[in-house]
N, C-alpha and C positions, 0 to 999 in steps of 0.2 A: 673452418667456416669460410666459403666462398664470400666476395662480395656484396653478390644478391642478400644472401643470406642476412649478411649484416643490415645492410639497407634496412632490409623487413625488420629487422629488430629492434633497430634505433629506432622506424617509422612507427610501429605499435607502442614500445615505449612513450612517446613522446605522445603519442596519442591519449593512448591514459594517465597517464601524468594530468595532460590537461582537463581531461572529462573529468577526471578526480578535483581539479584546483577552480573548476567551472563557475561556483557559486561566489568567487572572487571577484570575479568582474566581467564584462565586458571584452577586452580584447583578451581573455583567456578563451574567451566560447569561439574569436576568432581565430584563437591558436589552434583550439581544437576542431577547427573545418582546415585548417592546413596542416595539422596530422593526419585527419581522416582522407584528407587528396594524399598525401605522402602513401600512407596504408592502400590505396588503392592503386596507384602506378606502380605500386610493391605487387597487386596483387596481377597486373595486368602482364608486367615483367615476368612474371613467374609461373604465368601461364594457367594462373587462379582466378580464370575471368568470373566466374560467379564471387568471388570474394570482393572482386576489384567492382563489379559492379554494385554489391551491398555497402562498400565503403563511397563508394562515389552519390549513393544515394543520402548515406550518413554526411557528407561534404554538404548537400543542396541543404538538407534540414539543418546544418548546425549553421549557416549560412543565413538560412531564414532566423532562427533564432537570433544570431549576429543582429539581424537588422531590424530587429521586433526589442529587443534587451537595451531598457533604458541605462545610458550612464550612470557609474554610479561615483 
């Protein structure tokens, strides 16, 4: 397993991790827009620009949500 490779794995990983732990709180929804940018410079690196552009699209919305989602 090259580099890249790993990158990408840890970056999805860690992505759904968070989308899974989401309903915890507040700065998990913002973990989970810093996975979903991770996932995307994974996808942009690798030459998976439509994947890195759905994930950078996923980054704006979990962002919004970020700034909409009362403390709890």
């Amino acid at each position: 397993m090259d580099l890249l490779t790993a990158f990408g794995v840890v970056a999805l990983t860690f992505m759904m991790l968070m989308y899974a732990l989401e309903s915890r709180g507040r700065g998990v929804v913002l973990a989970f827009a810093a996975g979903c940018a991770l996932s995307s410079a994974y996808g942009f690196l690798s030459n998976a620009w439509p994947f890195g552009v759905v994930e950078a699209v996923w980054t704006v919305i979990a962002l919004r949500r970020y700034q909409t989602t009362r403390g709890r």
